[in-house]
N, C-alpha and C positions, 0 to 999 in steps of 0.2 A: 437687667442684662443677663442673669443665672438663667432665667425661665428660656430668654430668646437663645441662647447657648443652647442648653438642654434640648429646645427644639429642634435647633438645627443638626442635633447629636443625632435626635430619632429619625428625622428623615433622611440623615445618610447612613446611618443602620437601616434603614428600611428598604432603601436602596439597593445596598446589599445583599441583601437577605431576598431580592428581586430576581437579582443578576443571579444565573444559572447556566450551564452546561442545558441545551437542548436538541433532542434527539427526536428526528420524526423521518418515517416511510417518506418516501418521494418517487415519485415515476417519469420516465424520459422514454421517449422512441425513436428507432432509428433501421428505418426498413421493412414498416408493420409492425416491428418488431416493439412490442410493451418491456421496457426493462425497469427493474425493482429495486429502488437504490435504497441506499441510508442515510439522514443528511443529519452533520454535530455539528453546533457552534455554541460559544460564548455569545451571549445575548448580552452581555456588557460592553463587548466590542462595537465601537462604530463608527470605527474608520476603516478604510482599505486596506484589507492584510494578507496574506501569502493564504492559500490551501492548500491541500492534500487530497488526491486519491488514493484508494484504499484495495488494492486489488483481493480477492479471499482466494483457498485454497480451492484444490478440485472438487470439494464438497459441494461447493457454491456459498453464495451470501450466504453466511451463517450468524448466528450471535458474536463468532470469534475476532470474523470481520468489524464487525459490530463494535466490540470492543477495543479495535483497534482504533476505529473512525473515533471512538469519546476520549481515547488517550490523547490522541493529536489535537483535537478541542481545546483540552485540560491544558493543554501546553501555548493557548493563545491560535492555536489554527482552525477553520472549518475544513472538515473533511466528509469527503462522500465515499462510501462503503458501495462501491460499482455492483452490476449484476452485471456478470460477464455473459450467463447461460441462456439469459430472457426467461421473462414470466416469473421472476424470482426463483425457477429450479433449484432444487437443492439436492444432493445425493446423497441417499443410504447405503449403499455400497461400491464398493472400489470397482466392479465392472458397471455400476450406472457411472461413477465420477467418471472412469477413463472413457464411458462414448462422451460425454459433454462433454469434457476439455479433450478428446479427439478431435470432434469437430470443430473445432476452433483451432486445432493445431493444424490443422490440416486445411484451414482458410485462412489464411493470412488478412485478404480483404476485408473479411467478416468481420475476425475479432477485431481489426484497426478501425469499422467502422463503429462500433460498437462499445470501444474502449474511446473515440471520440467523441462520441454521444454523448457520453459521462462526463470528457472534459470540457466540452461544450455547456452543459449543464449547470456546472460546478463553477465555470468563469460568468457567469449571468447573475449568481446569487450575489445578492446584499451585500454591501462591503464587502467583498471576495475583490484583490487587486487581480482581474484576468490574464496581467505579464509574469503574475508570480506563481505556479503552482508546477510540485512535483508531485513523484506516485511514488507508494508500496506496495510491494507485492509480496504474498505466502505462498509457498510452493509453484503450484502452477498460475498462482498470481505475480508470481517476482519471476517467472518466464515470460509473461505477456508483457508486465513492465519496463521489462529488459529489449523485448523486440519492438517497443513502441520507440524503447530510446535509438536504437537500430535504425527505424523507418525515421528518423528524425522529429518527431511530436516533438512540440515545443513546449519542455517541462525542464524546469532548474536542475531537477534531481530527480535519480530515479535511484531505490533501494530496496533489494532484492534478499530474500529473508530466505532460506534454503530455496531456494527457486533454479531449475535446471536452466545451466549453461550455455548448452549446447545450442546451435542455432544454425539452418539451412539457408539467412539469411545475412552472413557476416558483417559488423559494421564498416562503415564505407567512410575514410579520411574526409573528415570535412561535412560530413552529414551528422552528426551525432551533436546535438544542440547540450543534452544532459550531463551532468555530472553523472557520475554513477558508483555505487557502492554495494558491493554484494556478501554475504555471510552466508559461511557453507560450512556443516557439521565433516570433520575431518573422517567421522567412522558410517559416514554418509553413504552406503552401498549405490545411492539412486545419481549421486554425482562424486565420481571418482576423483582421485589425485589428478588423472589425465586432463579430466576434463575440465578444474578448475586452472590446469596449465593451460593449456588452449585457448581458455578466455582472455587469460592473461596475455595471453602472445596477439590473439584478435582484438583488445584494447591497445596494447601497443603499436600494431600496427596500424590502427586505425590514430592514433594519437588522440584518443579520447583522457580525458580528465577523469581517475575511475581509480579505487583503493577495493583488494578483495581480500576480505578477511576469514579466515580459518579459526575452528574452535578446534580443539583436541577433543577425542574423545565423544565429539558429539553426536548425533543422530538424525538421521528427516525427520523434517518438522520440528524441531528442537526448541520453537518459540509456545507449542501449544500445549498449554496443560492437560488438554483431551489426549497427546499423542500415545501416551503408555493405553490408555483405556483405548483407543482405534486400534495401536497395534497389536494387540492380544485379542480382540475380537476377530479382527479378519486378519493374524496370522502376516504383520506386516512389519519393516526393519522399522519403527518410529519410535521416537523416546523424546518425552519433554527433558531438558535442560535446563535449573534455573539459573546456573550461575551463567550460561551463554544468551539465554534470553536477556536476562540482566545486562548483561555485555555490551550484546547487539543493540539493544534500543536507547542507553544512553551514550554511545555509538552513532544513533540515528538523531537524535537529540541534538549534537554536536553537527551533524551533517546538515540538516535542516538547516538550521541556523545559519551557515558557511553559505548555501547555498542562495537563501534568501536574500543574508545580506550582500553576494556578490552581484547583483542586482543592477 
């Protein structure tokens, strides 16, 4: 009886020791268009569960994004690290980042069709439940997230990590499917006081389900540990935060979860 015990010990240690966080490149298209995704799950999962999109900053898909997509893994989710830019783009400098999320800003059709590509994508995978999946977004990623929740994509939750406010396309009473949850550095030069009131006033009016949180003291980008290093190269208001980064994400932790199980 000790031997068949002991047996049964190693093979659910073995098990374990099986089961892993995995992380692989994936590509999807959507109008010619080759886009370069990033896809995490628990491989011990295998049942039906909620996912994540992963929006990245104006950089493009980066490692950052990257690490965001295995956090939300770790936590029981798959998540996919979107290419917004196509072709996997990535930018070195702040006048390459601001033409590629120009044009995107400046296409509304474009980036919705291309940020549905992803969600398209991401609802087809294995055990992926396709009723249940919200987005995040970093900087000019938690703007695209925010105007997807706008055009009405059908996502639980959408949470917007210093990601600009402002928007040409206001939300509309009754069309806004998403929760929504956004964190915005208070010493934030790139979204003022004004214009986290504004949001405020366009989620109320719109009667959306939506909490917007202020850190004192904080900075753009205040989630990324690169930010002091970008902002001292190219001369920019950025500064990592850890006690706000900290804040924000078990924060979003909390949100997820709300948002999942209101299902």
């Amino acid at each position: 009886m000790k031997k068949i015990l002991s047996a049964a010990a190693l093979f659910f240690l073995g098990s374990l020791a099986q089961a892993a966080i995995q992380g692989k490149e994936v590509t999807y298209t959507t109008n010619g268009t080759t886009l370069k995704g990033y896809l995490v799950y628990d491989d011990a999962i295998t049942h039906n569960h909620p996912a994540v999109l992963v929006v990245h900053e104006w950089w493009g898909l980066d490692d950052y994004a990257r690490k965001r997509a295995k956090m939300l893994a770790e936590l029981g989710y798959t998540a996919l690290a979107v290419d917004m830019y196509g072709e996997g783009r990535q930018a070195h400098h702040p006048d390459e980042a601001s033409r590629y999320s120009g044009e995107l800003k400046k296409n509304l059709p474009l980036a919705k069709k291309r940020f549905e590509a992803a969600l398209s994508f991401l609802q087809k995978q294995e055990n992926v439940d396709p009723r249940n999946i919200a987005a995040l977004g970093y900087c000019f990623g938690g703007s695209v997230a925010l105007e997807m929740a706008r055009q009405g994509e059908d996502l639980k939750g959408v949470a917007s990590f210093h990601g600009g406010l402002a928007t040409e396309h206001p939300a509309q009473r009754g069309r806004v499917k998403a929760q929504i949850i956004s964190f915005t550095g208070m010493a934030d030069p790139m979204i003022p006081a004004e214009q986290v009131a504004a949001f405020k006033q366009e989620m109320e009016n719109a009667g959306v389900n939506y909490k917007a949180v202020t850190f004192p003291g904080a900075k753009h980008s205040f989630t990324n540990p690169e930010a002091d290093d970008y902002g001292r190269k190219f001369n920019l208001p950025l500064a990592y935060d850890a006690q706000a980064d900290k804040a924000s994400w078990k924060e979003t932790e909390r949100f997820l979860a709300e948002v999942f199980k209101a299902r």
